[in-house]
Backbone as numpy.savetxt, mean C-alpha at the origin, in Angstrom:
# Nx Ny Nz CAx CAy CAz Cx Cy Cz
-2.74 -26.42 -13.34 -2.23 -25.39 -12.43 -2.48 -25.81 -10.99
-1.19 -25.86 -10.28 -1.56 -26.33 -8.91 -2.17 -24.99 -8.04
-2.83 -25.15 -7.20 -3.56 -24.50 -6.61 -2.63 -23.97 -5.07
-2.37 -22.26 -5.23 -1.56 -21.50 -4.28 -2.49 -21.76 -2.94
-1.83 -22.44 -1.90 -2.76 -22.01 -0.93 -1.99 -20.54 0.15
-2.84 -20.03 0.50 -2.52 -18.66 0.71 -3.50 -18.08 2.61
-2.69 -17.48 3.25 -3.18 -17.08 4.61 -2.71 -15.67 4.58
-4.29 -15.12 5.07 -4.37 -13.52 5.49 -4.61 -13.38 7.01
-3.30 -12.43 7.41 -3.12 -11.76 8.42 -4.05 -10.35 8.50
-4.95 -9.78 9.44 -5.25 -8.93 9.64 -7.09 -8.86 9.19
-7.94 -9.04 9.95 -9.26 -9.00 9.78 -10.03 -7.90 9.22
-9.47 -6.80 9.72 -10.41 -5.49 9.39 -10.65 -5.28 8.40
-10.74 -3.63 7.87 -11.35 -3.06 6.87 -10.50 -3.70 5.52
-9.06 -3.53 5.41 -8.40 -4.19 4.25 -8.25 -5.48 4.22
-8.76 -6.03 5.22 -7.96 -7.69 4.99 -9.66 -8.31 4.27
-10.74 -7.66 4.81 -11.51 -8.35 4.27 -11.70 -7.92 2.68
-11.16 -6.65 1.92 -10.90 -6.22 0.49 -9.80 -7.65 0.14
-8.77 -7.71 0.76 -8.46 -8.67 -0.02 -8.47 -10.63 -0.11
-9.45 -10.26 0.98 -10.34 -11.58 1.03 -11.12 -11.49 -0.56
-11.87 -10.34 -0.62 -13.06 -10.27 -1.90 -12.00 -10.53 -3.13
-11.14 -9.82 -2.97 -9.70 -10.02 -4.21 -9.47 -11.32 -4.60
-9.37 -12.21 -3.42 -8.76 -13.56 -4.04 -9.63 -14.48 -4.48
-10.64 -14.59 -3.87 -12.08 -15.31 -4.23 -12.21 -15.22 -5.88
-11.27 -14.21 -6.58 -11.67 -13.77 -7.93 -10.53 -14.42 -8.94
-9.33 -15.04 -8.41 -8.02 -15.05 -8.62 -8.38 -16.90 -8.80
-8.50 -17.23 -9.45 -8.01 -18.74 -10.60 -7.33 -19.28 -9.32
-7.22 -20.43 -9.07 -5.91 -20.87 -8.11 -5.51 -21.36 -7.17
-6.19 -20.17 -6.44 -5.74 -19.86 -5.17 -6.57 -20.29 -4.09
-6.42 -20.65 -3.33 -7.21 -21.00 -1.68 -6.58 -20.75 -0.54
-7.48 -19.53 0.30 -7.55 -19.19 1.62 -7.59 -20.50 2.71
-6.56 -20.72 3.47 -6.61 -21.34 4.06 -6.44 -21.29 5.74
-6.01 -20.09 5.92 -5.87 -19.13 6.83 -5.87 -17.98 7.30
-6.87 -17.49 8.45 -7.09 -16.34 8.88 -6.68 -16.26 10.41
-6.00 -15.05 10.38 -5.01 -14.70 11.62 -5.94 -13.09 11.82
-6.24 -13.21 13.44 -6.89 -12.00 13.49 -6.78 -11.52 15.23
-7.09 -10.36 15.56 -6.49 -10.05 17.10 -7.96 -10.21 17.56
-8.66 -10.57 17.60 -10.31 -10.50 17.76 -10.73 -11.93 17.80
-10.59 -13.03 18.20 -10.75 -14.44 18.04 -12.49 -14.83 17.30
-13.71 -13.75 17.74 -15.13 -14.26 17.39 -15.08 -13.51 16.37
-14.35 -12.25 16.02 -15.01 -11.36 14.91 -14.14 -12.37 14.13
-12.95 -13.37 14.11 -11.90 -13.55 13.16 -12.89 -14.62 12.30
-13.46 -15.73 13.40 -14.30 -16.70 13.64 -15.18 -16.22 12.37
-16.08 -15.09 12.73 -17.13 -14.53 11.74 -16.98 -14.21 10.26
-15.93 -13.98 9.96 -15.19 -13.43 8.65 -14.86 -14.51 8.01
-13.74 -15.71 8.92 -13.70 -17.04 7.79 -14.95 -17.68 7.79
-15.94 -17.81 8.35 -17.41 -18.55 8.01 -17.76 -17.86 6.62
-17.78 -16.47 6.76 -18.45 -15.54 5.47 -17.29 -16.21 4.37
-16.04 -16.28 4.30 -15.65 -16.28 3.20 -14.94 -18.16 3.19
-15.48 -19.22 3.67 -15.18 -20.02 4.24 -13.52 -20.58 3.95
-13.51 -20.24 5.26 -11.99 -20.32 5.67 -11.35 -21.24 6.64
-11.35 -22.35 6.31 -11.30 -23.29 7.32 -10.38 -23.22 8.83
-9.16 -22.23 8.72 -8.43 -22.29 10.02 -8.46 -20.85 10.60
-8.42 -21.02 11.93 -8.62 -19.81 11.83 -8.27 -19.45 13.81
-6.93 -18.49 13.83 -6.26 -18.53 15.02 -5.93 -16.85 15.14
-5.29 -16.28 16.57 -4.49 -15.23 16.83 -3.26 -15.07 16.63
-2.71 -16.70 16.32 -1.37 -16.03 16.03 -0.65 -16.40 15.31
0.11 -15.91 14.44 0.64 -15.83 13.25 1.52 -17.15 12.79
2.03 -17.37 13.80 3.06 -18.46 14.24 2.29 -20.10 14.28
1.11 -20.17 14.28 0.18 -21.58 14.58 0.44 -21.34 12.75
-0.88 -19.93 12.12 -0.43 -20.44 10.47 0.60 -21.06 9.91
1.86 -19.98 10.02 3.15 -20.91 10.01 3.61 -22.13 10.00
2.66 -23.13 10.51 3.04 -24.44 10.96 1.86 -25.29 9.78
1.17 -24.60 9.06 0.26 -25.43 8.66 1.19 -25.97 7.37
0.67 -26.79 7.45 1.41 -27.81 5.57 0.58 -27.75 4.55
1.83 -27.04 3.59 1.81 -26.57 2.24 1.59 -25.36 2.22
1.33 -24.59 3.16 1.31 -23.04 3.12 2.32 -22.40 1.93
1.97 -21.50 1.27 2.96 -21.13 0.13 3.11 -19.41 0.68
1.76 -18.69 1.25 1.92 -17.39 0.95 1.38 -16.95 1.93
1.50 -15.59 2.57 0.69 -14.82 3.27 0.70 -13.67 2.89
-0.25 -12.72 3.17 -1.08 -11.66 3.12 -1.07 -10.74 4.20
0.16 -9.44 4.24 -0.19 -8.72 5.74 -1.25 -8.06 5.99
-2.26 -8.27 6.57 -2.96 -6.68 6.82 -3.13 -5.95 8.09
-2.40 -6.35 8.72 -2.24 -6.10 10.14 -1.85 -4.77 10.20
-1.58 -4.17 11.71 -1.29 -2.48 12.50 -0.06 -2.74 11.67
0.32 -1.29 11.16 1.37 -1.02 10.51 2.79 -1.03 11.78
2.97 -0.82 12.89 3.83 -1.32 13.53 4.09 -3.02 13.78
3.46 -3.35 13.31 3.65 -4.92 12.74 4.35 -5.64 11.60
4.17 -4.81 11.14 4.63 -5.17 9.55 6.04 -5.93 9.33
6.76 -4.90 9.78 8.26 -5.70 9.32 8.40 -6.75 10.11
8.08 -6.72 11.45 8.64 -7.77 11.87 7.47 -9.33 11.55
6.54 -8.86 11.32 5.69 -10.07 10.69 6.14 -10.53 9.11
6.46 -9.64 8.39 6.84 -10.06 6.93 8.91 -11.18 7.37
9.26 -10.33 8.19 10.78 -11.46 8.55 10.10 -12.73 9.03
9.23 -12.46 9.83 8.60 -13.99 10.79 8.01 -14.76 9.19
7.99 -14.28 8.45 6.96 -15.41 7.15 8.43 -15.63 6.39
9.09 -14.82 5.97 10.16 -15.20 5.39 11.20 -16.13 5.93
11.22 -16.01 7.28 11.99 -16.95 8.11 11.59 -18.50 7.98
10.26 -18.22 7.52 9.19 -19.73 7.48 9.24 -20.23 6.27
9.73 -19.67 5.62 10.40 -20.04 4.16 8.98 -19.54 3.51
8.14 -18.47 4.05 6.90 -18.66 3.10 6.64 -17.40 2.06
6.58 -16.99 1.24 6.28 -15.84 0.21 5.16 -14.80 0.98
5.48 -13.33 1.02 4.67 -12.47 1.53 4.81 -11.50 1.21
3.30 -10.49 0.88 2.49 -9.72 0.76 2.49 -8.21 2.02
2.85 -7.65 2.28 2.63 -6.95 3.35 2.00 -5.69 3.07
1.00 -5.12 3.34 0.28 -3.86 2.84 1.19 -2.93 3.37
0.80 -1.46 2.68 1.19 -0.63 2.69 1.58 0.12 4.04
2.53 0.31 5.05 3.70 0.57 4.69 4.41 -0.71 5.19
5.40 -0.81 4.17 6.86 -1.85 4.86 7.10 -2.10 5.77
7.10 -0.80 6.51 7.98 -0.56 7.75 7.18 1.03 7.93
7.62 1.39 9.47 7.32 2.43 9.98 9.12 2.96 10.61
9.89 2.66 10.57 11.31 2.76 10.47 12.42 2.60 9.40
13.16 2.99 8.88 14.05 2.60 7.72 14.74 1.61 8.41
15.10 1.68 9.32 15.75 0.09 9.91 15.07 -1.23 9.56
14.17 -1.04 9.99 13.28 -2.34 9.99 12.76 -2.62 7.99
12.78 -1.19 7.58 12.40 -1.72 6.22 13.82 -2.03 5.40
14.92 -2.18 6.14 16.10 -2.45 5.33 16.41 -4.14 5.99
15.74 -4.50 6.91 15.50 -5.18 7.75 15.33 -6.41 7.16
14.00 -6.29 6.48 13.38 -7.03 5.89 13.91 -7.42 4.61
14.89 -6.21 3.83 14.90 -5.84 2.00 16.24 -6.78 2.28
16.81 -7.08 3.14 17.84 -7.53 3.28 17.76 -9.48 3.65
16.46 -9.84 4.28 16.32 -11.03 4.33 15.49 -11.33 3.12
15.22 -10.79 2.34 14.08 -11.10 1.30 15.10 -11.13 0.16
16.39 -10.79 0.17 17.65 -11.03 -1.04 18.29 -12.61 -0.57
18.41 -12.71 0.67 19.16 -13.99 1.42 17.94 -14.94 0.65
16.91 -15.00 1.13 15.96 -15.90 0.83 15.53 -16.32 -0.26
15.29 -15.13 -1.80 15.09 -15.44 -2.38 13.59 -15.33 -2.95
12.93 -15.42 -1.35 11.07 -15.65 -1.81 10.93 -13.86 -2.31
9.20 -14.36 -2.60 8.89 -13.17 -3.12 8.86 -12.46 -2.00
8.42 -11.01 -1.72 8.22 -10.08 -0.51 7.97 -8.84 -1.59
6.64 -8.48 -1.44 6.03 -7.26 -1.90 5.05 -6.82 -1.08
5.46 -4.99 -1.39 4.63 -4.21 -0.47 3.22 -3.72 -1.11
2.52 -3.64 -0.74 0.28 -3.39 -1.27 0.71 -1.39 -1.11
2.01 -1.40 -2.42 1.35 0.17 -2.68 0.60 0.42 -4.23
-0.72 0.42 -3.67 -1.74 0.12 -4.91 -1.70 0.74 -5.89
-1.08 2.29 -5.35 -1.31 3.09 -6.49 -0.49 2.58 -7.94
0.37 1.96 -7.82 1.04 1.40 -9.22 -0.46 0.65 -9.88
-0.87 0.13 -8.85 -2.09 -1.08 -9.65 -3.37 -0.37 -9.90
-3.66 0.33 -9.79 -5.08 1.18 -9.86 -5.05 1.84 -11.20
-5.97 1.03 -12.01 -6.50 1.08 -13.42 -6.32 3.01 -14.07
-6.48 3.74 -12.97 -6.25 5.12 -13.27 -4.61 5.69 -13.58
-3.95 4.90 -12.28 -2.57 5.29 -12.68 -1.91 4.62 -13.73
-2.07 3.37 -13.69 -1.67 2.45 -14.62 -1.98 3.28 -15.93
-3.05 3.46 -16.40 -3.25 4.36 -18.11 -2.58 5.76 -18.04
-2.07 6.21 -16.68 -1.55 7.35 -17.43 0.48 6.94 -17.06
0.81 5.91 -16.68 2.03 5.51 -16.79 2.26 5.19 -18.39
0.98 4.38 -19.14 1.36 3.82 -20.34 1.33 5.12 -21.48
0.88 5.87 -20.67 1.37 7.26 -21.74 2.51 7.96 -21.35
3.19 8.05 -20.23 4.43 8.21 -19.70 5.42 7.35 -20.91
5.15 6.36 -20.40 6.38 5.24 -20.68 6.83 4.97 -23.11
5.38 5.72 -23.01 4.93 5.50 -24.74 5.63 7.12 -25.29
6.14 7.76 -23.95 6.84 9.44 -25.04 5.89 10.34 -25.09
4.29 10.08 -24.23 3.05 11.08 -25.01 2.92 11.46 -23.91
3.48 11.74 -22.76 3.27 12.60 -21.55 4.40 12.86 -20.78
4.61 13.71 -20.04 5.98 13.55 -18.54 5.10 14.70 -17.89
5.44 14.40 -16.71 4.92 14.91 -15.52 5.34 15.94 -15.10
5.09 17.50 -15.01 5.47 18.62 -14.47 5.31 18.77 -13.31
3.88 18.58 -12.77 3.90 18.75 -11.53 2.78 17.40 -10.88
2.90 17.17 -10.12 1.29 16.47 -9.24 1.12 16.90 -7.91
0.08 17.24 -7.79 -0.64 18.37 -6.38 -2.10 17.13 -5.91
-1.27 16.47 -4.76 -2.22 15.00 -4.29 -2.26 15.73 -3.02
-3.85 15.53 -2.62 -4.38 15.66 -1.18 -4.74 14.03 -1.00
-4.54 14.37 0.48 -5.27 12.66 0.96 -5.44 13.25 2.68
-7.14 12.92 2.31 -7.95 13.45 3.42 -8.95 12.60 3.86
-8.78 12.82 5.30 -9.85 11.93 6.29 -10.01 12.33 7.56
-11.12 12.19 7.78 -11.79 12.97 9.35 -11.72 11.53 10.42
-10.54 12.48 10.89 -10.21 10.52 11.97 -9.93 11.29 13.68
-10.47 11.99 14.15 -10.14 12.62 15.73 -10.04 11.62 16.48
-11.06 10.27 16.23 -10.79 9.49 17.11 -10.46 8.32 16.16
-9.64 6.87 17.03 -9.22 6.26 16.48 -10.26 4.97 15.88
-10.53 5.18 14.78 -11.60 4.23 14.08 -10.66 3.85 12.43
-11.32 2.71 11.85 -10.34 2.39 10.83 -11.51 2.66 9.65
-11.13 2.16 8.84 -12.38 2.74 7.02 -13.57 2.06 7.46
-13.75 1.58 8.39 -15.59 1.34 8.21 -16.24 2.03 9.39
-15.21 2.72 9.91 -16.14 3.43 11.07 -15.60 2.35 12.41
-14.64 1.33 12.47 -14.96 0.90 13.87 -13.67 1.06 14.42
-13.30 0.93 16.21 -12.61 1.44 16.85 -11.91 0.64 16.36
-9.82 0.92 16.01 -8.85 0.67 16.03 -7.84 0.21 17.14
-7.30 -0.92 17.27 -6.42 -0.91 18.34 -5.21 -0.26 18.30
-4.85 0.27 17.41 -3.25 0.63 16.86 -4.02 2.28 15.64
-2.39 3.41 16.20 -2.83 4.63 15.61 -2.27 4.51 14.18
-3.06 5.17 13.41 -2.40 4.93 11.96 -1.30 6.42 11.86
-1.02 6.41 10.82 0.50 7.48 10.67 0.16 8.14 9.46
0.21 9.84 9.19 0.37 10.22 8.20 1.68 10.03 7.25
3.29 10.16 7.70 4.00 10.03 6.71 3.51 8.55 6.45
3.75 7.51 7.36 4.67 6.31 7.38 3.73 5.57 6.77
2.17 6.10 6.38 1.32 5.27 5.87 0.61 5.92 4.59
0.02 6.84 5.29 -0.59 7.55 3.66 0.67 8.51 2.90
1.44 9.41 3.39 2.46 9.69 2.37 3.12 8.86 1.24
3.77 7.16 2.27 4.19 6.45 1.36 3.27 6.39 0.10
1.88 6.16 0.16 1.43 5.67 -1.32 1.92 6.88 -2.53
2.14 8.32 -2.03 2.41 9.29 -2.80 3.66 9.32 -3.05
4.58 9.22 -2.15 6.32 9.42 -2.34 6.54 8.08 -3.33
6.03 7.17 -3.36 6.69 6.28 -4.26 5.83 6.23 -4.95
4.53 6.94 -5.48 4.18 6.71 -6.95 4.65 7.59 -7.90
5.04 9.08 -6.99 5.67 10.06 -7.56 7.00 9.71 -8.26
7.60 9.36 -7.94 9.20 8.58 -7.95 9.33 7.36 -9.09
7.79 6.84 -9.45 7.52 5.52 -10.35 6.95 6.00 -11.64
6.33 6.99 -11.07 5.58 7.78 -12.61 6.82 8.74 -13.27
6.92 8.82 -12.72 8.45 10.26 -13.26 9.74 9.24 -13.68
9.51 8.23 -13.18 11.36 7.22 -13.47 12.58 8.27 -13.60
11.75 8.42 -12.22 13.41 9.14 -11.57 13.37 9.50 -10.27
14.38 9.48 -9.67 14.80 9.48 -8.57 14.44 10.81 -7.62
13.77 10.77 -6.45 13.67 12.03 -5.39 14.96 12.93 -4.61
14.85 13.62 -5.10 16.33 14.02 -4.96 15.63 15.30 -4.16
14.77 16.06 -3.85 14.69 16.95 -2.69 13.49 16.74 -1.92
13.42 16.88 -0.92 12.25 16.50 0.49 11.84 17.28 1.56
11.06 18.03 1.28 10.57 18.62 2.40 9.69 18.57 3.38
9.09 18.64 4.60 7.76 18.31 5.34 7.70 19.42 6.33
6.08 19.84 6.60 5.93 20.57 8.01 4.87 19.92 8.16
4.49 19.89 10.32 3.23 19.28 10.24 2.85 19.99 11.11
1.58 19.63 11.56 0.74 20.91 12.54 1.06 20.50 13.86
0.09 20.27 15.25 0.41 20.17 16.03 -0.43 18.48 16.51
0.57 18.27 17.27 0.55 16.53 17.87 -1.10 16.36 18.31
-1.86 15.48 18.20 -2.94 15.06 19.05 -2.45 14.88 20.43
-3.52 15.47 21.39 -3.13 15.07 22.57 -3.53 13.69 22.96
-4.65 13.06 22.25 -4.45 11.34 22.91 -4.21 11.20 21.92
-4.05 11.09 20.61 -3.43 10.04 19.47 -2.01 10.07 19.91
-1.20 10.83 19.57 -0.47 11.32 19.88 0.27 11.22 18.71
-0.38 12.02 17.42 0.14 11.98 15.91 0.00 13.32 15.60
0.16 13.86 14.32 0.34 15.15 14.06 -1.23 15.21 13.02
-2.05 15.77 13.15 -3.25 15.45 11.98 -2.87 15.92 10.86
-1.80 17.17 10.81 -2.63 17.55 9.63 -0.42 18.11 8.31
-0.09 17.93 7.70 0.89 17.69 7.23 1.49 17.99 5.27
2.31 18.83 5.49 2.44 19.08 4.05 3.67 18.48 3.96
4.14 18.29 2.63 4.89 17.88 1.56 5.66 18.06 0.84
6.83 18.31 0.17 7.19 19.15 -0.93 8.28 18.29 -1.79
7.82 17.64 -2.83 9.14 16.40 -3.39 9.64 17.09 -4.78
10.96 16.97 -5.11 11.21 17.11 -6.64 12.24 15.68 -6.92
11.65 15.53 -8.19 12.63 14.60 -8.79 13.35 14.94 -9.87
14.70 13.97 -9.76 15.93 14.40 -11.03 15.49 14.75 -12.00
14.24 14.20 -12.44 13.67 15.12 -13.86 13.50 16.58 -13.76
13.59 16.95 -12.56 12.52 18.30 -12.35 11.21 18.75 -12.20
10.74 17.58 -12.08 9.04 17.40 -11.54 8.55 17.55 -10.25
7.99 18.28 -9.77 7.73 18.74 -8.93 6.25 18.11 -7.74
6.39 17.75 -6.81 5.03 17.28 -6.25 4.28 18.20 -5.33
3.55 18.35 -4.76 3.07 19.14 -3.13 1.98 18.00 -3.36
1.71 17.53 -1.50 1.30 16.59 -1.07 0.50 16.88 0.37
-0.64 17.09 0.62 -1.18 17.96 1.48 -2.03 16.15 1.99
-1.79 16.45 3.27 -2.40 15.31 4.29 -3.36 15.85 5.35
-4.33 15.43 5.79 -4.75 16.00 7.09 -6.18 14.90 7.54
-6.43 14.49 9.07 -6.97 13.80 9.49 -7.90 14.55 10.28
-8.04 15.46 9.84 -8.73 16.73 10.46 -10.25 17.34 9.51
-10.24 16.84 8.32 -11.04 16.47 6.87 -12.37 16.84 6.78
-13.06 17.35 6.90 -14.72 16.79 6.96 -15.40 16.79 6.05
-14.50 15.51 4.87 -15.31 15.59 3.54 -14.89 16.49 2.19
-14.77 16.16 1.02 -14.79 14.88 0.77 -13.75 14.25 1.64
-13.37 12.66 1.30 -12.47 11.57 1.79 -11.92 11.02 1.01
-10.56 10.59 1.30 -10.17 10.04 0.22 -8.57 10.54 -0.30
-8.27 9.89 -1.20 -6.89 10.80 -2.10 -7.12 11.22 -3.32
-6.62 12.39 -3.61 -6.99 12.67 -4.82 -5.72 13.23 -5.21
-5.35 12.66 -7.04 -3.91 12.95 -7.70 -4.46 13.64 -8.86
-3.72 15.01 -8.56 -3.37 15.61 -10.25 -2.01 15.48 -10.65
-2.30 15.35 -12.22 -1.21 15.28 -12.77 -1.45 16.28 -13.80
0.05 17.60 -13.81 -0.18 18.41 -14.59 1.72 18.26 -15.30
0.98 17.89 -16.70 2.03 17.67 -17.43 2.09 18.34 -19.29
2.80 17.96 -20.05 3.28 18.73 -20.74 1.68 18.42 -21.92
1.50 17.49 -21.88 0.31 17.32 -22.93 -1.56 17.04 -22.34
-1.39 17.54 -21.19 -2.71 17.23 -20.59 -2.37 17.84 -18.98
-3.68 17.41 -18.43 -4.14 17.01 -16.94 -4.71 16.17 -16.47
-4.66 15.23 -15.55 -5.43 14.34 -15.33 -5.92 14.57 -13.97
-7.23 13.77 -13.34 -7.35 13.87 -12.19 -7.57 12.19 -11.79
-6.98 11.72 -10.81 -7.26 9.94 -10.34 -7.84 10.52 -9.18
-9.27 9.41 -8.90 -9.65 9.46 -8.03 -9.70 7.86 -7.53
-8.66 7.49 -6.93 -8.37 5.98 -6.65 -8.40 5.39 -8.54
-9.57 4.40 -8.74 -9.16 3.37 -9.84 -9.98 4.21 -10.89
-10.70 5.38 -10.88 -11.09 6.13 -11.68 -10.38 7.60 -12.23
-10.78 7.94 -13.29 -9.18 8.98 -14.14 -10.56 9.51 -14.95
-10.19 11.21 -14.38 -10.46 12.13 -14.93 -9.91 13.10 -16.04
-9.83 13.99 -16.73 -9.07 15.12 -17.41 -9.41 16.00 -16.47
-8.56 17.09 -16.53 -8.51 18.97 -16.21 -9.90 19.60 -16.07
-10.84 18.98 -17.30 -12.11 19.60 -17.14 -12.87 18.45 -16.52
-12.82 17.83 -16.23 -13.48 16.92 -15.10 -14.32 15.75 -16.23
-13.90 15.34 -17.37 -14.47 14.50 -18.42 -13.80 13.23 -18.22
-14.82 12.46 -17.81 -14.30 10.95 -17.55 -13.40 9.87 -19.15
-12.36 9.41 -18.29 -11.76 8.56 -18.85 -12.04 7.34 -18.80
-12.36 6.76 -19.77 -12.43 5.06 -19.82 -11.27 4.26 -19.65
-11.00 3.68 -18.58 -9.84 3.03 -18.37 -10.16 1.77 -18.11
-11.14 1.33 -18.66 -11.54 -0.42 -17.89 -11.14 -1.73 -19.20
-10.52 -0.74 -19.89 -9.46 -2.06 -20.91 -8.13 -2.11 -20.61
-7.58 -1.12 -19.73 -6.22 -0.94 -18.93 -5.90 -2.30 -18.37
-6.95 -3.25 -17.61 -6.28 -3.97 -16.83 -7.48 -5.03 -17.04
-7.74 -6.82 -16.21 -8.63 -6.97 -16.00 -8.94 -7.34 -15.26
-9.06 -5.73 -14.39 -10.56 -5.56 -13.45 -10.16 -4.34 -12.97
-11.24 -3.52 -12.57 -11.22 -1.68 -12.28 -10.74 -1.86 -10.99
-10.12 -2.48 -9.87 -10.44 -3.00 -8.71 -8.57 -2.82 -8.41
-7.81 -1.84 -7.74 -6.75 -1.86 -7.77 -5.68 -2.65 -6.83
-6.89 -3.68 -5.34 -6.27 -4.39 -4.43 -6.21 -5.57 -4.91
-7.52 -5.93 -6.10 -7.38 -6.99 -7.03 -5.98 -7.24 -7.80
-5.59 -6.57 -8.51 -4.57 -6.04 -9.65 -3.47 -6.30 -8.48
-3.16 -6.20 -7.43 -2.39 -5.82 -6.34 -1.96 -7.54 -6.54
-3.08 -8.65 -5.82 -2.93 -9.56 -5.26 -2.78 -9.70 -6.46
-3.21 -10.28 -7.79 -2.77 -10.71 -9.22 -1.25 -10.84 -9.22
-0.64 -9.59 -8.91 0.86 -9.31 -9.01 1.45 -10.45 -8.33
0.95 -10.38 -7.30 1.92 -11.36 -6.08 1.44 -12.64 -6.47
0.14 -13.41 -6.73 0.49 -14.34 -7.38 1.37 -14.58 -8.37
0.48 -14.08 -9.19 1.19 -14.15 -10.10 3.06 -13.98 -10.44
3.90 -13.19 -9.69 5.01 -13.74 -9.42 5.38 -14.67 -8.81
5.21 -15.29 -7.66 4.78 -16.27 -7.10 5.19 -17.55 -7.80
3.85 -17.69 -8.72 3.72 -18.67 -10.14 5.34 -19.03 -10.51
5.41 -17.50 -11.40 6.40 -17.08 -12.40 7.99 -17.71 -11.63
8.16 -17.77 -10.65 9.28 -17.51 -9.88 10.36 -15.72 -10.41
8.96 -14.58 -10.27 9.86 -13.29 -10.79 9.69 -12.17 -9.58
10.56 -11.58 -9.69 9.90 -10.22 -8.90 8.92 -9.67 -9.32
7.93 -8.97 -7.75 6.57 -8.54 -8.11 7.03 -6.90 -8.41
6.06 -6.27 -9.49 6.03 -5.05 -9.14 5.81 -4.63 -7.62
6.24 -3.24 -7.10 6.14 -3.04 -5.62 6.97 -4.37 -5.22
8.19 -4.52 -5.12 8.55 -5.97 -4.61 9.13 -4.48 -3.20
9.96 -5.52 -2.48 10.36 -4.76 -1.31 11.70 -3.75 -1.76
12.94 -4.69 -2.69 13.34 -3.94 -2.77 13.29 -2.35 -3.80
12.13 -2.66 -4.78 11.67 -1.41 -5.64 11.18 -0.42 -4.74
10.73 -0.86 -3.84 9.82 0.47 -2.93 10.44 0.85 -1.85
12.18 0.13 -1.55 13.11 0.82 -0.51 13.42 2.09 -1.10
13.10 2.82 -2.08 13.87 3.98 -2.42 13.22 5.33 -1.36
11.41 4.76 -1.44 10.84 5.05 -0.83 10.28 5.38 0.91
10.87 4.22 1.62 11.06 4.48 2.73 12.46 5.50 3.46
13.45 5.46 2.11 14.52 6.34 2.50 14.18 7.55 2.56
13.25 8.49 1.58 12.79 9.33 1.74 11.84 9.55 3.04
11.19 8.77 3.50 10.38 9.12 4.65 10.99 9.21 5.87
12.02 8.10 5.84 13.27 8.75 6.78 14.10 9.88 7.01
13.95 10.49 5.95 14.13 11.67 5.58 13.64 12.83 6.20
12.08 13.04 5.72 11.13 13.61 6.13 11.06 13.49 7.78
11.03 12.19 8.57 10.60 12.18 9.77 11.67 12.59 10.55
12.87 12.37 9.86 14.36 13.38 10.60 14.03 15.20 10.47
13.44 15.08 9.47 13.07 17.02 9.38 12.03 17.36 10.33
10.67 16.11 10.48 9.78 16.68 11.49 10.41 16.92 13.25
11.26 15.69 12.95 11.64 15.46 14.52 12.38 16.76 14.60
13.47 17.08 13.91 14.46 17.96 14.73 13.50 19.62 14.56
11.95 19.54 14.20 11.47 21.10 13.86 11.51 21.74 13.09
């Protein structure tokens, strides 16, 4: 097996999760780290030894034999960094969201058909050992989904990212945490969103985002979602999915799966490893390898940004 060599964009809180991810992955070698911070970038490839290591995206680009990159960069980055890798003829990864515009995510879905390479988006929830076991009861006839009632909550007034440190770039309730819900809803049900609703509270005066944001999805099956967001939180943290369907309840709390009465599920023969950014990067190698589409490829999860386009046309006009 020839050995993928592979470069991650984006230093912070997720890029170093899927630093720990690949270190675990048969194969593969980090060969590049791209970061807006030149000493903290410095500090991170020593820890995970990473031999190159620059600000800008475009020096990786140039290195020989590069096969893949890894987005983890400000989500207003995204699309146009995933075209800049595809343009480079190189296979890419872009975390969760695509795009923060339907332009730009049709943008991309449209050079990633010309090209050919892989291009998949890090929406985990397909890969997280919790959802995954209750899809294989979906897909097996022993469940369908009536309703799911997902909060996803975090106390963020000021701009800091998951470890507590200051952010250069504001994160987004639809365009970032909704997506993981609008398209798992839409993947678990295998069927299409056919109604969309949103209200949100009032704008931050320096973020200048809305904190706090509801939801309302049905799909052609008739399954119903409500999706409650707010950055306003103080605890717990986190997302949390119920699923209330015809033969049970479940509760996911990320890669762990509860029942109705709160009795833990063993899900750690589902996949191998409980670890759902792991399972994530697996995919993308592993298509990669295969020469196949990844689950979450770009164009599976355009159904998804259409809906948020959706939504952000309902917030804008009030």
């Amino acid at each position: 097996m020839s050995t993928l060599k592979v470069a991650l964009a984006g230093a912070g809180a997720f890029g170093l999760k899927h630093l720990d991810a690949l270190k675990l992955i048969d194969g593969v070698e980090v060969i590049s780290l791209v970061g807006r911070e030149l000493d903290k970038t410095k500090e991170a490839a020593a820890k995970y030894g990473v031999g190159h290591v620059t600000t800008d995206l475009a020096d990786t680009l140039k290195l020989p034999g590069l096969d893949a990159v890894i987005l983890a960069t400000p989500t207003q980055m995204h699309a146009a960094q995933a075209i800049q890798c595809l343009q480079a003829g190189v296979h890419v990864q872009v975390e969760i969201p695509l795009a923060d515009s339907l332009r730009d995510a049709y943008a991309v879905a449209d050079l990633q058909a010309k090209t050919g390479l892989v291009a998949m988006v890090g929406h985990t929830r397909r890969f997280n050992p919790s959802h995954q076991w209750v899809r294989r009861r979906i897909t097996a006839g022993e469940f369908a989904i009536q309703q799911m009632d997902v909060q996803t909550y975090f106390f963020r007034r000021t701009n800091m990212n998951a470890l507590g440190q200051p952010r250069s770039w504001t994160d987004h309730l639809l365009w970032h945490h909704a997506a993981h819900t609008v398209d798992l809803f839409a993947y678990q049900c295998g069927s299409p969103i056919v109604q969309a609703h949103a209200m949100q509270g009032p704008i931050h005066p320096t973020l200048g985002i809305a904190m706090d944001m509801s939801i309302q999805l049905k799909a052609a099956s008739g399954a119903i979602c409500t999706l409650s967001l707010s950055f306003n939180n103080d605890g717990p943290l986190g997302t949390f999915f119920r699923y209330i369907g015809t033969t049970g309840t479940y509760i996911a709390r990320y890669d762990d799966l509860f029942t109705g009465k709160d009795e833990k599920i063993d899900v750690s023969g589902v996949d191998v490893s409980m670890n759902g950014i792991e399972l994530q990067d697996r995919e993308f190698i592993a298509a990669i390898r295969a020469g196949r589409e990844p689950n979450a490829s770009v164009a599976q999860v355009l159904p998804c940004y259409e809906v948020l386009h959706q939504l952000d046309r309902q917030l804008a006009a009030g």
